[in-house]
C-alpha positions as CSV (number, residue, x, y, z in Angstrom):
1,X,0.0,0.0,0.0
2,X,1.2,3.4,-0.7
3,X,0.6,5.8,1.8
4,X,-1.3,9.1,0.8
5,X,-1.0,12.8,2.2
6,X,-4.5,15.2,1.4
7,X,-3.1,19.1,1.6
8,X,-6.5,20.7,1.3
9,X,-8.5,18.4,2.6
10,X,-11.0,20.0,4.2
11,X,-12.4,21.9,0.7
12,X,-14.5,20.0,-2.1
13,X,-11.3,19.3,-3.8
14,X,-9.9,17.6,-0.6
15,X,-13.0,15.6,0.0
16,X,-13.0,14.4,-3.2
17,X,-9.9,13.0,-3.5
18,X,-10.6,11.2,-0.3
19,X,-13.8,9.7,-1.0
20,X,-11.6,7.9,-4.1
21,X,-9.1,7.3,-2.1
22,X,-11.2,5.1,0.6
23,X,-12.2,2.5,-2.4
24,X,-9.0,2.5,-4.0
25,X,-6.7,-1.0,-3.2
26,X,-3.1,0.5,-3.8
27,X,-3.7,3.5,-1.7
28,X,-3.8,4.4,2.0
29,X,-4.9,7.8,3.4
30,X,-2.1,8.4,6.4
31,X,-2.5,12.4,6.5
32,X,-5.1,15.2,6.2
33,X,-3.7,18.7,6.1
34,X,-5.3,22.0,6.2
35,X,-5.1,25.9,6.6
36,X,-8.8,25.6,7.9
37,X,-10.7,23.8,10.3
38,X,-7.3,22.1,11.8
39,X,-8.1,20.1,14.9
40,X,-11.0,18.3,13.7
41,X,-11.8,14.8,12.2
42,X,-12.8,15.2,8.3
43,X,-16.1,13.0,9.7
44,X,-17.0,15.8,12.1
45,X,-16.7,18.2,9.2
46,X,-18.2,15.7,6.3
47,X,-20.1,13.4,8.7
48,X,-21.1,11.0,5.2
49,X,-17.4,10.4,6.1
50,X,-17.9,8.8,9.5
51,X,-16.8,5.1,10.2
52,X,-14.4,5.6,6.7
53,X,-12.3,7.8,7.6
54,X,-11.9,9.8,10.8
55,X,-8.7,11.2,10.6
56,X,-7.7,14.6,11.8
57,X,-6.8,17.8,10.2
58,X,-3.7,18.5,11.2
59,X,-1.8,22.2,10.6
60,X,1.3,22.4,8.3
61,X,3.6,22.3,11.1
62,X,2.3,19.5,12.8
63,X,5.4,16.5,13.0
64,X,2.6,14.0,11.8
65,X,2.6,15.8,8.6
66,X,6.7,16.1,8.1
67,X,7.0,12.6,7.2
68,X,7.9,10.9,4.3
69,X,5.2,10.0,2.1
70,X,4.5,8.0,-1.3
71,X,1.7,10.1,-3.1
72,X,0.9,13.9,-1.9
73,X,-2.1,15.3,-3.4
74,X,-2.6,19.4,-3.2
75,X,-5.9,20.3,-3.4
76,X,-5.1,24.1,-2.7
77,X,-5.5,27.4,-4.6
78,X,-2.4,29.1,-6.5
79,X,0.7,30.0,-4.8
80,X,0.2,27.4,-2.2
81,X,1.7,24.5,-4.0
82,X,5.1,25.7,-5.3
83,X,6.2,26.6,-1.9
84,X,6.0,23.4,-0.4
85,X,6.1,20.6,-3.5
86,X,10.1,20.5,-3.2
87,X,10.3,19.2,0.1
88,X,7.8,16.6,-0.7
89,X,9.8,15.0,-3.9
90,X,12.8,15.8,-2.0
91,X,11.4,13.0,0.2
92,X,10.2,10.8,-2.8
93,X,6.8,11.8,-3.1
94,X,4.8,11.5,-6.4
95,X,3.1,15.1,-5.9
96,X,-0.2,16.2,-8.2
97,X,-1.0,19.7,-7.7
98,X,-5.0,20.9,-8.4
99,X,-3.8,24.5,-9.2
100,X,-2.3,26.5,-12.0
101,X,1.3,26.3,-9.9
102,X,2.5,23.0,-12.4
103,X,0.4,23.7,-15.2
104,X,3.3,25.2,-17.4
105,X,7.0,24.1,-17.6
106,X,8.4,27.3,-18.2
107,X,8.9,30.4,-16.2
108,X,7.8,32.5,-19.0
109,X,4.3,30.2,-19.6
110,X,3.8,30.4,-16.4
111,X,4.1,34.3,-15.7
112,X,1.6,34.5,-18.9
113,X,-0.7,33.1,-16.7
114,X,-0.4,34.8,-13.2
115,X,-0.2,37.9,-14.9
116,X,-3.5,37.0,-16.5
117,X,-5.0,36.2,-13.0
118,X,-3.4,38.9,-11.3
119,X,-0.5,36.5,-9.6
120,X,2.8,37.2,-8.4
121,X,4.3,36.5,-12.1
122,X,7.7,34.9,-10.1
123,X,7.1,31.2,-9.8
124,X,8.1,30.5,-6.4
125,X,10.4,27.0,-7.2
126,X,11.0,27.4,-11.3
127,X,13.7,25.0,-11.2
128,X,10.4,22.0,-10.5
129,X,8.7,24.0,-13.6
130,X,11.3,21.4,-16.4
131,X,10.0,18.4,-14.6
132,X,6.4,19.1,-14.6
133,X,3.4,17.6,-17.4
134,X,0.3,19.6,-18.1
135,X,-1.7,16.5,-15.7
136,X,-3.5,15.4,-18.8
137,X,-3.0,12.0,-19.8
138,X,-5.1,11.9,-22.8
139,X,-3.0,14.3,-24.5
140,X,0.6,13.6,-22.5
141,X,2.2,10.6,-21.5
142,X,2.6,10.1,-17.6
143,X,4.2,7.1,-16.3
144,X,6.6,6.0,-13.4
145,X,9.2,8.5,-14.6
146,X,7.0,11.2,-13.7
147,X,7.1,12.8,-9.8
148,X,5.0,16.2,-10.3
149,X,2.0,17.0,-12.4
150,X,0.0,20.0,-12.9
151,X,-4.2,18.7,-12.9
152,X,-5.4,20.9,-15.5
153,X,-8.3,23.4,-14.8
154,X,-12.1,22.0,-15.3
155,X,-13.5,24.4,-18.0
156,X,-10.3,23.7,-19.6
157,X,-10.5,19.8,-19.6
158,X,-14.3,20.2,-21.0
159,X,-12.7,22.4,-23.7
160,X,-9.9,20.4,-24.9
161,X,-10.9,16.9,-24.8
162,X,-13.9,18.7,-26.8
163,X,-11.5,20.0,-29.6
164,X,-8.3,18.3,-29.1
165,X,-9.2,15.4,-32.1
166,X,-10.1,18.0,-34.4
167,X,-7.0,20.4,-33.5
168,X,-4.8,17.6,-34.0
169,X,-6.3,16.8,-37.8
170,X,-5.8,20.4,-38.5
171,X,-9.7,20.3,-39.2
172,X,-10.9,24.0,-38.0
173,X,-9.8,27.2,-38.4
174,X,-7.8,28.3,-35.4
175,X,-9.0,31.9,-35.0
176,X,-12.6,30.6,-35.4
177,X,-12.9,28.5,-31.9
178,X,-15.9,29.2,-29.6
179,X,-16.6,27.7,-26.5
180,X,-19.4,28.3,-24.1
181,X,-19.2,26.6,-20.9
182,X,-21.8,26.6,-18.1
183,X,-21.0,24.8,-14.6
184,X,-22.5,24.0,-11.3
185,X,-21.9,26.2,-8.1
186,X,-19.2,24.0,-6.7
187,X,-16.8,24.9,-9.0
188,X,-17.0,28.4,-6.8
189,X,-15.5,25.9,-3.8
190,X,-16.7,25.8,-0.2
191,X,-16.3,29.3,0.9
192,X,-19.1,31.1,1.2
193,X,-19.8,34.4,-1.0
194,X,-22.8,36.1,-1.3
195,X,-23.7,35.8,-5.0
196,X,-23.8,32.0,-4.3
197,X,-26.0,32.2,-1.5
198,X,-28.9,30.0,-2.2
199,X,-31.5,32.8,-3.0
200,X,-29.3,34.7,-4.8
201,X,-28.4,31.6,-7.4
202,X,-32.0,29.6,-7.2
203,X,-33.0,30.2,-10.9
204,X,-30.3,32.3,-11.5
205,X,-28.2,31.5,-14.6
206,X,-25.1,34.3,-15.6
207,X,-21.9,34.7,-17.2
208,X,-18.8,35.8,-15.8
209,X,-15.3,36.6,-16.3
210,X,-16.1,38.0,-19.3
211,X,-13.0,39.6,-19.6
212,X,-11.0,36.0,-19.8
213,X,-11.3,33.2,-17.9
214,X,-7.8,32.0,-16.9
215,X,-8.6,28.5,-18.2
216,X,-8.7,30.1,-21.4
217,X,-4.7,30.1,-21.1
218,X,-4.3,26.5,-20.9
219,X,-7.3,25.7,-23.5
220,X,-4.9,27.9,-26.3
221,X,-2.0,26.3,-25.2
222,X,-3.0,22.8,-25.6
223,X,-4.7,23.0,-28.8
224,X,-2.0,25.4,-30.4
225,X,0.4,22.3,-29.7
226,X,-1.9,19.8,-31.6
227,X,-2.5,22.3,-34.4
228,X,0.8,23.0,-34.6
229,X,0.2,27.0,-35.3
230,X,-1.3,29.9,-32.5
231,X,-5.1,28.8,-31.8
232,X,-7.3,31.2,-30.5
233,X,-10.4,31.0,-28.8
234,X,-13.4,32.8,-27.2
235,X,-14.2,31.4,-24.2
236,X,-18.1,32.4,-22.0
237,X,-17.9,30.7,-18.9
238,X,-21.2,30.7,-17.1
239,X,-22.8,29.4,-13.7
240,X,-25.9,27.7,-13.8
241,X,-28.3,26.3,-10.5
242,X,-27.3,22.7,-10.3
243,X,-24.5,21.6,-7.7
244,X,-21.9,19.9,-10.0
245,X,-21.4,18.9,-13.7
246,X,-19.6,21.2,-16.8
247,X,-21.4,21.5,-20.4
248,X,-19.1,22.9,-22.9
249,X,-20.9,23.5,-26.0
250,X,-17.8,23.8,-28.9
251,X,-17.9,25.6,-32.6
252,X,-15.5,25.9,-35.0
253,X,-15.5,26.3,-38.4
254,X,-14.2,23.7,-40.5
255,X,-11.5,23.9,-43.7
256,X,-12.9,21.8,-45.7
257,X,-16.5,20.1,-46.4
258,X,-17.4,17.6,-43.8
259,X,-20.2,15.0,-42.5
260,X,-21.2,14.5,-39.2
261,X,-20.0,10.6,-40.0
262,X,-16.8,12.1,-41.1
263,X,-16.0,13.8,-37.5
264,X,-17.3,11.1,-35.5
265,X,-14.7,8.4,-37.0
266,X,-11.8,10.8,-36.3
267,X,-12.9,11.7,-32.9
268,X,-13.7,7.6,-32.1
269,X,-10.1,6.8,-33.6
270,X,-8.4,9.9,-31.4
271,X,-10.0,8.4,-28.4
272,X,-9.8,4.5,-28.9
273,X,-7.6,3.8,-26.3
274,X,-8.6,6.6,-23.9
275,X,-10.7,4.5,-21.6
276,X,-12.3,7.7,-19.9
277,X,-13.5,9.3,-22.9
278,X,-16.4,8.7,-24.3
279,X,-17.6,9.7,-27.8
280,X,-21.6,9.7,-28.9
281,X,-23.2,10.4,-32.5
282,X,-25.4,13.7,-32.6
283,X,-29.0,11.7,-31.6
284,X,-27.2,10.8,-28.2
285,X,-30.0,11.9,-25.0
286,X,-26.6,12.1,-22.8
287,X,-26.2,15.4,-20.3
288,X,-24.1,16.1,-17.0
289,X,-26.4,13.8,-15.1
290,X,-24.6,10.9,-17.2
291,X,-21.3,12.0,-15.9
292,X,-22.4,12.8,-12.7
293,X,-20.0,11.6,-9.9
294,X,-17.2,9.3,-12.4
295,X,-13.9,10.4,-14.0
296,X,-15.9,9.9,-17.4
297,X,-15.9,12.7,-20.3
298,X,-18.9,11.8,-22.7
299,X,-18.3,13.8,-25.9
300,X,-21.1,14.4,-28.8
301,X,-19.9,15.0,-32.1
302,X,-21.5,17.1,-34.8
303,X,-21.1,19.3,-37.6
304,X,-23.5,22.0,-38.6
305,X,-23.4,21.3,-42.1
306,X,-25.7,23.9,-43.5
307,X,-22.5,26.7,-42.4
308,X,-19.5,23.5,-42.4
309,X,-19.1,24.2,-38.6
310,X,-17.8,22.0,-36.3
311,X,-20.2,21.1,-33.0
312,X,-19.0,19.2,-29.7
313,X,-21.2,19.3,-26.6
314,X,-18.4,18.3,-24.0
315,X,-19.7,16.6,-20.3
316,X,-17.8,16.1,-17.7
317,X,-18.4,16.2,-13.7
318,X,-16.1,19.2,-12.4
319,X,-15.4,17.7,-8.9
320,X,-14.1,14.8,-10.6
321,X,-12.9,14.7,-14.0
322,X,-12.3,18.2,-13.7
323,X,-10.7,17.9,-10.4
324,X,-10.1,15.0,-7.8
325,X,-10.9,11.9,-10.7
326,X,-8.3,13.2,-13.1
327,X,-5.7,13.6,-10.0
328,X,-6.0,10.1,-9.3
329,X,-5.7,9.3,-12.7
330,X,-2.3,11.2,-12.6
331,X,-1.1,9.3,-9.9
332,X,-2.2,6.1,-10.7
333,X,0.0,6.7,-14.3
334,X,2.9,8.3,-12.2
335,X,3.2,4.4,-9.9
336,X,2.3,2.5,-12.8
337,X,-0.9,1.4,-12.1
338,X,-4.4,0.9,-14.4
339,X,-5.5,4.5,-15.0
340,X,-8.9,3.5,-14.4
341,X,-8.1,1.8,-10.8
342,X,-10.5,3.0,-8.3
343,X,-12.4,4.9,-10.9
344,X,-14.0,2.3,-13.3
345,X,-17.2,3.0,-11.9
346,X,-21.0,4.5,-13.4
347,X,-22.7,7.4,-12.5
348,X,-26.1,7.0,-10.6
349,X,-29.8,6.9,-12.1
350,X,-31.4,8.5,-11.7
């Protein structure tokens, strides 16, 4: 058994990654560690959690949480992650990091982003930034030889497993990309803010970020690698009144004349050995409920023929494969192990 540290685990993220973690046969939970709620049992703040696990949340600087450990999971915000994530491989760790902090492997990508989110542009340990992968294993190879991924953002999995197939056969023209992606309220996290207070979001649907969404970063840099030239896109990210699940409807217009049939074959072929993507015809009934609670991304493929424009509706459950799923998945890869251990499970109906 590999034994498991949880930095964050007292937010949705953290939780997450535990409840996983409990079913899984290679792993072992030995440490919970917080900024927040320190002193408690996780059960006494998630009581579904009782009698599964009832370990503490311990402080940063408690000696329980200096040891060495075989998989550290960061479910933390920016910043928090690089400052910590070299002692942890220093002490052979396997580390997966939920934020933006290993999402880019160079100092440069990476102040592109934090000045695009308002960040302290200087990464706090670019020396780690080399031996980092964008935590997407459909699109990057992780295996044993990898210590330190960066899980990639949710809107931005919806978005590029949505166009990636269709980037990569140079299909679409790369300024024409659209992507409109609505999300339940937990992608705002646990903290409570008053514009998700439940009257104020009860039948309310909005956009926001309007000025750019810093998913948008990683979206253009993963599909401008496929395509091989600068892609482009205009991303609406929007919050709708259900508690967790992403739709990411997807346009682009295609170069050259093509059928629905056409689009499906290449996007079945991209995928056929990507166990956790799943690709329907355009008279699939599928929504977020299908995905709800699994590591699954179930992907409809279209084209608008009457304007020869490319159309993906892209589903995917953002506490899981947009967040805690896909991190297991990354560590899984990163000890060698069956991506799909501890995962290989359906959603619930209804």
């Amino acid at each position: 058994m590999k034994n498991v540290k949880v930095v964050g685990a007292g937010g949705y993220g953290g939780v997450g990654i535990i409840e996983l973690l409990l079913r899984h046969p290679e792993f072992k939970i030995e440490c919970l560690v917080a900024a927040t709620e320190t002193g408690m049992k996780i059960s006494d703040l998630y009581p579904h959690l009782t009698g599964f696990c009832d370990e503490l949340i311990r402080t940063t600087d408690d000696p329980a949480t200096q040891k060495p450990f075989d998989a550290v999971f960061f479910a933390t915000p920016d910043g928090v992650g690089m400052q910590t994530a070299a002692d942890e491989l220093a002490k052979g760790a396997r580390v997966v990091d939920y934020s933006g902090d290993f999402r880019f492997t160079t100092p440069e990508k990476y102040r592109a982003y934090a000045n695009f989110i308002g960040k302290n542009p200087v990464h706090a340990a670019p020396e780690l930034l080399p031996k980092t992968v964008y935590g997407l294993s459909e699109l990057h190879a992780i295996n044993e030889s990898q210590t330190l991924a960066g899980n990639p953002g949710c809107f931005a999995v919806s978005c590029i497993l949505g166009l990636a197939p269709a980037a990569a056969g140079k299909l679409i023209n790369p300024k024409s990309v659209i992507c409109d992606s609505k999300t339940g309220v937990s992608g705002a996290g646990k903290k409570p803010a008053a514009t998700f207070h439940y009257p104020a979001r009860y039948e309310q649907v909005n956009a926001y970020k309007l000025g750019g969404h810093q998913h948008m970063v990683e979206v253009e840099q993963e599909l401008s690698q496929l395509a091989g030239e600068t892609v482009q896109i205009t991303l609406t990210t929007q919050v709708v009144p259900i508690c967790r699940g992403i739709i990411s409807c997807l346009y682009a217009d295609l170069h050259e004349t093509t059928s629905a049939a056409q689009l499906l074959d290449v996007y079945k072929a991209f995928y056929a050995d990507k166990p956790f993507v799943r690709v329907f015809d355009n008279t699939a009934t599928v929504g977020t409920a299908q995905v709800s609670g699994t590591n699954f991304c179930n992907l409809i493929v279209d084209v608008d023929e009457r304007n020869n424009r490319l159309r993906v509706i892209s589903h995917i459950d953002n506490l899981m494969k947009g967040q805690a799923g896909n991190a297991l998945q990354n560590m899984n890869l990163m000890f060698g192990l069956d991506p799909m251990l501890g995962l290989n499970f359906p959603g619930r109906c209804p």
